[in-house]
Kinemage of the C-alpha trace (Angstrom):
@kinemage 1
@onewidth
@group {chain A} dominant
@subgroup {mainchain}
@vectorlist {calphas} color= white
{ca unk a 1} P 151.230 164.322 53.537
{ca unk a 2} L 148.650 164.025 56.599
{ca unk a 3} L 146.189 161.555 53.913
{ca unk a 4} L 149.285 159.195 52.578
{ca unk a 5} L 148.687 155.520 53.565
{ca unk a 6} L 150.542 154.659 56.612
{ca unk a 7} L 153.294 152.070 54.709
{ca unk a 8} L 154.064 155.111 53.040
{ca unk a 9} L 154.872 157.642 55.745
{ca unk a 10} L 158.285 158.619 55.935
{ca unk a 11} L 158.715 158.040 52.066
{ca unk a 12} L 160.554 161.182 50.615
{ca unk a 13} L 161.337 160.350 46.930
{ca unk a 14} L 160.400 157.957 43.772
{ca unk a 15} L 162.469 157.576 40.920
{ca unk a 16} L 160.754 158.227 38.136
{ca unk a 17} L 161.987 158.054 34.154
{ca unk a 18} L 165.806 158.781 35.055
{ca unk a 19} L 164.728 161.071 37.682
{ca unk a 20} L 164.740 161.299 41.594
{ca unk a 21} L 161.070 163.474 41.906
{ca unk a 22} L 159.478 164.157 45.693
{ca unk a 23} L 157.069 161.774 46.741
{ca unk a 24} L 153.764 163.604 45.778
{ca unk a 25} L 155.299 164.487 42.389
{ca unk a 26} L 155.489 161.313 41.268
{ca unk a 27} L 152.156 161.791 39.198
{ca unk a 28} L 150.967 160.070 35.619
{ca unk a 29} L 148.011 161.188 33.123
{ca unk a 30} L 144.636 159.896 33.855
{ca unk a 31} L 144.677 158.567 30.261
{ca unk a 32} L 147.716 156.438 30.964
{ca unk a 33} L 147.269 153.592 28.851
{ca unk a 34} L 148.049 150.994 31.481
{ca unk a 35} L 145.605 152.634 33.713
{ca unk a 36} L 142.696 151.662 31.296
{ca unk a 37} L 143.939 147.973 29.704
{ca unk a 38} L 147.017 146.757 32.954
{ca unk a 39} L 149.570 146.863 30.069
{ca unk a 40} L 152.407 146.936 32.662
{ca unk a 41} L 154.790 144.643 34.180
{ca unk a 42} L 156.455 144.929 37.564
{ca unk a 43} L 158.464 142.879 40.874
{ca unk a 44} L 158.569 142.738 44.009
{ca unk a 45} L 161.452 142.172 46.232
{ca unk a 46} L 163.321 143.091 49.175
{ca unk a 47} L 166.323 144.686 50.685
{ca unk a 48} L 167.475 142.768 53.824
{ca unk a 49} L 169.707 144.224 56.709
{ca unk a 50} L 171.999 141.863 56.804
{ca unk a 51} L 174.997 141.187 58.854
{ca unk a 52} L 177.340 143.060 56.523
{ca unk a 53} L 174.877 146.135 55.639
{ca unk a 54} L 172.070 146.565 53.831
{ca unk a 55} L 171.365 144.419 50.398
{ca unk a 56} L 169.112 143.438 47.951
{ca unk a 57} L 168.078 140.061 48.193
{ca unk a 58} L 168.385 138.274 44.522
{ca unk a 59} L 168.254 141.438 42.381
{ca unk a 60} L 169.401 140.112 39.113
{ca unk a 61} L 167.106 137.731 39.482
{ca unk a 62} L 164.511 140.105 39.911
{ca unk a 63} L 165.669 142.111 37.087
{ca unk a 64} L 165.912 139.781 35.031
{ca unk a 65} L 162.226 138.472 35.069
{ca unk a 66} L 161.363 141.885 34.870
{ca unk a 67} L 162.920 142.280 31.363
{ca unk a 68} L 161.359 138.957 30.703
{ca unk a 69} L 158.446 140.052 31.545
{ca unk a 70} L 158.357 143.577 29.275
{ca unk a 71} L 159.522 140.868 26.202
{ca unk a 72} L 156.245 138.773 26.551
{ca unk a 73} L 154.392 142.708 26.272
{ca unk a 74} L 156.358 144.293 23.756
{ca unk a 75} L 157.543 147.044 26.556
{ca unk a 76} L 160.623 148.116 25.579
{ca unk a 77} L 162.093 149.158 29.036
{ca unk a 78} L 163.983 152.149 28.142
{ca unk a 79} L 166.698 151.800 30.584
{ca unk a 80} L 169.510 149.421 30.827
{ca unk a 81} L 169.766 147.030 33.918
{ca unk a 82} L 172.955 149.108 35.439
{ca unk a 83} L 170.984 151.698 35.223
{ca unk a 84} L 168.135 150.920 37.593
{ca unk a 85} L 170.488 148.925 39.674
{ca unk a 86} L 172.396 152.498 40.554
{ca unk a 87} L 168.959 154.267 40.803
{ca unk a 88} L 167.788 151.519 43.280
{ca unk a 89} L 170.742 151.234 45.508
{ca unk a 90} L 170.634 155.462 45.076
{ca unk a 91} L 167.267 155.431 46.095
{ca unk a 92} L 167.796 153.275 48.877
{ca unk a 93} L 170.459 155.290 50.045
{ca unk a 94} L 168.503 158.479 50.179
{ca unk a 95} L 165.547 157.454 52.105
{ca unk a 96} L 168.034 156.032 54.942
{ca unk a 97} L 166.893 152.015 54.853
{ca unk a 98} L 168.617 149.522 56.074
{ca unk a 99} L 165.539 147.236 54.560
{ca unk a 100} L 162.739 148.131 52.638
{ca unk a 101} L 160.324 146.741 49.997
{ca unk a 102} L 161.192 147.462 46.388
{ca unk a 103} L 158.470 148.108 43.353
{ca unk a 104} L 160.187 148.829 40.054
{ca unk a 105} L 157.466 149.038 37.666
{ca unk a 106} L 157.031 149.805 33.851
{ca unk a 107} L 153.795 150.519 32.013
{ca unk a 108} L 152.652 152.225 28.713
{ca unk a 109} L 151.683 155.817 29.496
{ca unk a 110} L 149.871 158.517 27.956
{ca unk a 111} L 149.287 158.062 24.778
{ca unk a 112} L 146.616 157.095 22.068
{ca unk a 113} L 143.955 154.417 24.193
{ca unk a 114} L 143.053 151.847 22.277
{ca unk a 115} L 143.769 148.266 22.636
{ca unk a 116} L 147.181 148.499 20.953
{ca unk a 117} L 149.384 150.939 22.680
{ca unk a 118} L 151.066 151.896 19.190
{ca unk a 119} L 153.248 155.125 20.221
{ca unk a 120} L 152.268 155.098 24.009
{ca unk a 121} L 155.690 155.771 25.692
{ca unk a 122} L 157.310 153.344 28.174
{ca unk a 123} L 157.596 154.886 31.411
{ca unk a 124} L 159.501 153.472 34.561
{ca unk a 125} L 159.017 153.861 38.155
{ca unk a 126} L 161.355 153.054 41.674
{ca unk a 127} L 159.595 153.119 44.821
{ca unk a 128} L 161.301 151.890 48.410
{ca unk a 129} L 159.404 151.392 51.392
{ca unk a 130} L 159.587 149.551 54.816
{ca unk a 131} L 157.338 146.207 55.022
{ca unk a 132} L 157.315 144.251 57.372
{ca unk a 133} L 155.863 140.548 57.096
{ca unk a 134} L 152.831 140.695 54.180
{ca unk a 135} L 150.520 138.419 56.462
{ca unk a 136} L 151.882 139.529 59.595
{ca unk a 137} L 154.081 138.936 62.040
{ca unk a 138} L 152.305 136.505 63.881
{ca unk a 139} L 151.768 134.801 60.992
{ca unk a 140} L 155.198 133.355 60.745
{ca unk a 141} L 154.609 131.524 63.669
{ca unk a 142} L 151.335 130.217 64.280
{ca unk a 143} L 150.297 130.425 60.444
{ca unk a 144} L 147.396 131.732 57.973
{ca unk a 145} L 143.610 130.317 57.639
{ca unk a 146} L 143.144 130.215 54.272
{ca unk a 147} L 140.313 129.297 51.841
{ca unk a 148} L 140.722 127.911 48.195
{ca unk a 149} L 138.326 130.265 46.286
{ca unk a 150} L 136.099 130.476 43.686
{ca unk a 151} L 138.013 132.072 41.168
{ca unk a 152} L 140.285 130.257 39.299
{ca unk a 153} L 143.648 130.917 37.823
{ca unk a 154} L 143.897 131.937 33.924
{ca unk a 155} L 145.990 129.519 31.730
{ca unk a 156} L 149.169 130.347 30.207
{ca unk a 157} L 147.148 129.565 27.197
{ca unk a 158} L 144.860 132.567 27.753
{ca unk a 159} L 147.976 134.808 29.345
{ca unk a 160} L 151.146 134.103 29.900
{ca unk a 161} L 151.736 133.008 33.439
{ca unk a 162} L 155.901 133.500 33.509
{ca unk a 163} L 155.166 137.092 33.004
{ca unk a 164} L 154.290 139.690 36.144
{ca unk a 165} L 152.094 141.759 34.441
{ca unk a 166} L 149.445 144.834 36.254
{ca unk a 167} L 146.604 143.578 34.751
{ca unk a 168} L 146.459 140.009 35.431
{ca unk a 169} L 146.779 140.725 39.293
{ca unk a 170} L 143.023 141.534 39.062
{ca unk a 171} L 142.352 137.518 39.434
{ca unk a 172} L 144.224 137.724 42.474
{ca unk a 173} L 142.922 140.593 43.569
{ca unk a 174} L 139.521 139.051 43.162
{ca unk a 175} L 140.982 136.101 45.164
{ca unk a 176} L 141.945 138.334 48.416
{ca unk a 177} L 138.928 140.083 48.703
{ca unk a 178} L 136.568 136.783 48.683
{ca unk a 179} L 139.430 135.516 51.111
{ca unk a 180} L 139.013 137.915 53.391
{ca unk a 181} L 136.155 139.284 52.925
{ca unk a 182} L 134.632 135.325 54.561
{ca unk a 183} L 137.236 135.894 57.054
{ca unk a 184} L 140.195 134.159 55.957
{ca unk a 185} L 143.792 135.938 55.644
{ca unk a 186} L 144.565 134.448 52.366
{ca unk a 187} L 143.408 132.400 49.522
{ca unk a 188} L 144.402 129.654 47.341
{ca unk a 189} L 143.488 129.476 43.765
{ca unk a 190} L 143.188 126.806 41.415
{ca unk a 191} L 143.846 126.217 37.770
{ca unk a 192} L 141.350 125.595 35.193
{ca unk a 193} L 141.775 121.941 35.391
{ca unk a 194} L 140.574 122.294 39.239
{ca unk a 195} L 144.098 121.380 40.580
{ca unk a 196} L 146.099 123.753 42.898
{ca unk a 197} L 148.283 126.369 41.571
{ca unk a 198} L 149.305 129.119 43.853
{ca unk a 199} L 148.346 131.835 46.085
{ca unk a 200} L 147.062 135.063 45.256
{ca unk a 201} L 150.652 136.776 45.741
{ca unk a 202} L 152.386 133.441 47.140
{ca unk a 203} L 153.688 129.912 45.511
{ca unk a 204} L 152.235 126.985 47.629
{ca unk a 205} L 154.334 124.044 49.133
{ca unk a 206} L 152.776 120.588 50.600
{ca unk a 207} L 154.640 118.438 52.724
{ca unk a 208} L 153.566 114.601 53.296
{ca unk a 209} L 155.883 111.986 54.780
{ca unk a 210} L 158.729 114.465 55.256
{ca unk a 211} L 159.112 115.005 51.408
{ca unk a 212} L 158.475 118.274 49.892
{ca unk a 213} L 155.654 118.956 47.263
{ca unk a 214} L 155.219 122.210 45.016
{ca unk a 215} L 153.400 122.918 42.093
{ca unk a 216} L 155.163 122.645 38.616
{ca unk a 217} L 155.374 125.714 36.217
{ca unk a 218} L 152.733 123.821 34.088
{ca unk a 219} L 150.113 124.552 36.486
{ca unk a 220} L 149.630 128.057 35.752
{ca unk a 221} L 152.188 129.722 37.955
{ca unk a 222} L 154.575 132.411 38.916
{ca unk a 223} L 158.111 130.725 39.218
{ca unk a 224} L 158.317 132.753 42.280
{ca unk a 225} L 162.264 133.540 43.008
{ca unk a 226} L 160.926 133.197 47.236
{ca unk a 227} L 159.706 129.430 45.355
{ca unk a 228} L 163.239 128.714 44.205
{ca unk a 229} L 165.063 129.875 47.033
{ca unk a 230} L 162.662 127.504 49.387
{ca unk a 231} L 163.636 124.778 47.299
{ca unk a 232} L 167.232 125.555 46.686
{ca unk a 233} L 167.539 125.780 50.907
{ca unk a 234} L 165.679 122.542 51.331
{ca unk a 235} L 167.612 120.220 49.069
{ca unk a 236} L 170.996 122.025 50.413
{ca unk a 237} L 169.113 120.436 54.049
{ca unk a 238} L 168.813 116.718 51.973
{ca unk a 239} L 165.058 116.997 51.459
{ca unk a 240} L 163.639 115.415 48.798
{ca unk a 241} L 161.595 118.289 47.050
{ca unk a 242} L 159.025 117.879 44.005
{ca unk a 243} L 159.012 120.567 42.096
{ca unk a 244} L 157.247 119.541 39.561
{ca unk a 245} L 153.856 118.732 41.178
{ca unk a 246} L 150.219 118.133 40.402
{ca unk a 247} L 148.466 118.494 43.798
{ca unk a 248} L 144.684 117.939 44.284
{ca unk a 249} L 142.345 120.059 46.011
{ca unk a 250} L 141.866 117.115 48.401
{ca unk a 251} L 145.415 116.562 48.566
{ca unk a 252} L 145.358 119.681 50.613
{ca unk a 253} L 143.421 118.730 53.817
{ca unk a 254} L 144.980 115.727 53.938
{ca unk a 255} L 148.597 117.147 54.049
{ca unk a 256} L 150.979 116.939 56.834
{ca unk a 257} L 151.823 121.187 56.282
{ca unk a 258} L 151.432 123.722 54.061
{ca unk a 259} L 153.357 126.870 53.473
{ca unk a 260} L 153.741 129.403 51.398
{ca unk a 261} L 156.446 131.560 49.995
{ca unk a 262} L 156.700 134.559 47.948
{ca unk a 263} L 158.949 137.754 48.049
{ca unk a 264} L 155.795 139.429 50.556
{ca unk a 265} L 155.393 136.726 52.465
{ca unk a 266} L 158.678 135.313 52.882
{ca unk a 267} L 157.619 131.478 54.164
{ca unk a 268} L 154.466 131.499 55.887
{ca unk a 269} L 152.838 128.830 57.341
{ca unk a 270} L 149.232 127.349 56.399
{ca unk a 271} L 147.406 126.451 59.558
{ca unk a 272} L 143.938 125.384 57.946
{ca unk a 273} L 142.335 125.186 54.546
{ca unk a 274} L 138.751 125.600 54.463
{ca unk a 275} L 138.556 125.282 58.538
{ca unk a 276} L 140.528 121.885 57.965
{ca unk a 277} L 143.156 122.122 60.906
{ca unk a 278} L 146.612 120.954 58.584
{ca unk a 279} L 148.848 118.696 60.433
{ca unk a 280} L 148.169 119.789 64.515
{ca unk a 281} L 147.146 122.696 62.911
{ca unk a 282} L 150.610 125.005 63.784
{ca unk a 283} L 153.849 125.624 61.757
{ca unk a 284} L 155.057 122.375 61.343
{ca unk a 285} L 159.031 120.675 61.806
{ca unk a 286} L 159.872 121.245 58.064
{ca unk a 287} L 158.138 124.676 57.244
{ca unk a 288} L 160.050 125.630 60.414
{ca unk a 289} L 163.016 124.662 59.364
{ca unk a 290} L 162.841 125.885 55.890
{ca unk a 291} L 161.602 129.191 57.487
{ca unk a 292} L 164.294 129.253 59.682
{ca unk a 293} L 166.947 128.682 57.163
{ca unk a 294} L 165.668 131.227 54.980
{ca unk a 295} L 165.549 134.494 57.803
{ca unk a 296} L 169.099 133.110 58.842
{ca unk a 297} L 170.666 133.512 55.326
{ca unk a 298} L 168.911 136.878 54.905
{ca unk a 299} L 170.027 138.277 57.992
{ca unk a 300} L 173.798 136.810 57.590
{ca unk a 301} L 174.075 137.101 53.358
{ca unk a 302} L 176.260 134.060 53.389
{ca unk a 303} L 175.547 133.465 50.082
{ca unk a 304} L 177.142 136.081 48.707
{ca unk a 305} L 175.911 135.506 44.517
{ca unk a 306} L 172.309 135.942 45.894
{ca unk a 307} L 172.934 139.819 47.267
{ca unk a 308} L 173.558 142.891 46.320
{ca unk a 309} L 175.396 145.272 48.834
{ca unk a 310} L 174.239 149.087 48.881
């Protein structure tokens, strides 16, 4: 279709409830309940052309927060995980990718509105596309300007932060926007307690005195699987990582670098925080070689538990 957005050109088919349907098929009822109250939960995450093919980079991982995540709602995903493993890797398959983005989402659909879904059916959605780097490609190597923002992140008292629910991706939506819209490319976000907690779509890493720094789960977080891989890579390099930090607003100008990570953005670099140049104010020696030990094992698979072939 001539009016499709351009990340989507190309895209022939969505799986949709147990079915492969064309592209523009792949239609829901204005009265979809998640539509009105964001009672859905979805992921994010990639398929990498690696050295030995094309595979999916820490599905059951992905799949398994995913569950997780339709536990903390009550959405009873109606499919097992074999099931939308085969329809992924299927999927894949079909629209000819050696890498691609990957959005399996579920949601309650059309049914009575009201708060409470009540008898609202589950519904569940594939879509595979080709993405390239979230903030860019130039990003990677000479980093993001970034602003913390207004808005602040909602407590896991308020709504649970483990989950990766529709709905709540209106804060960081709100995030973005004010990011960008003052002429930054991204945004960080603190928690109600005016520390740091993430990104709008990213976990945040500090490094000072060539010892790594991330923010703890208890600060209102996504335990981002990008997060854990970062951290898994840099201990396996004998860094001493903290991943169970409290980190200051002021903490971040004063850093030696800043990165983030996150299934979009891979590991991108911070360059500045609220026009405070961060370290000489490019991608410093330890981003870079976090970064580069994270695009090497993607593009090689070496370890093998974290892929899944297609």
């Amino acid at each position: 279709m001539s009016d499709r957005p351009e990340m989507f050109e190309g895209v022939d088919e969505i799986w949709l409830d147990g079915e492969f349907v064309e592209f523009e098929d792949a239609q829901i009822h204005v009265l979809t309940h998640a539509l009105h109250y964001g009672t859905g939960v979805f992921e994010g995450v990639r398929c990498y052309g690696t050295d030995q093919g094309p595979a999916i980079f820490r599905w059951e991982d992905h799949l398994d927060r995913f569950y997780d995540s339709g536990n903390v709602y009550d959405i009873d995903i109606p499919f097992e995980k074999q099931e939308l493993t085969e329809a992924t890797a299927e999927l894949i398959r079909r629209e000819g990718l050696d890498s691609c983005y990957i959005r399996p989402i579920a949601f309650y659909g059309y049914g009575p509105l009201g708060l409470n879904p009540g008898k609202s059916p589950v519904q569940v959605a594939l879509a595979v596309w080709p993405w390239g780097a979230y903030l860019g490609d130039e990003a990677l190597e000479e980093g993001v300007d970034v602003a913390v923002s207004s808005w602040r992140k909602y407590a896991s008292s308020q709504i649970p932060t483990n989950a990766k629910t529709t709905g709540t991706y209106v804060n960081s939506v709100l995030a973005s926007q004010e990011a960008k819209a003052n002429g930054y490319e991204e945004a960080i976000v603190l928690n109600k307690e005016g520390n740091v907690a993430e990104g709008p779509g990213e976990n945040i890493f500090l490094v000072r005195d060539g010892e790594i720094y991330t923010t703890g789960l208890a600060e209102s977080i996504l335990d981002g699987i990008t997060r854990q891989t970062a951290i898994a890579l840099a201990e396996d390099m004998g860094y001493v990582v903290h991943d169970d930090a409290t980190i200051s607003r002021g903490e971040l100008y004063t850093a030696d670098e800043l990165f983030f990570t996150g299934t979009a953005a891979e590991v991108t670099p911070i360059r500045s925080v609220d026009d405070n140049e961060i370290g000489a104010g490019t991608k410093g020696p330890v981003t870079d070689d976090i970064q580069t030990a994270f695009f090497e094992l993607v593009e090689s698979g070496d370890r093998e538990e974290w892929f899944r072939y297609i």
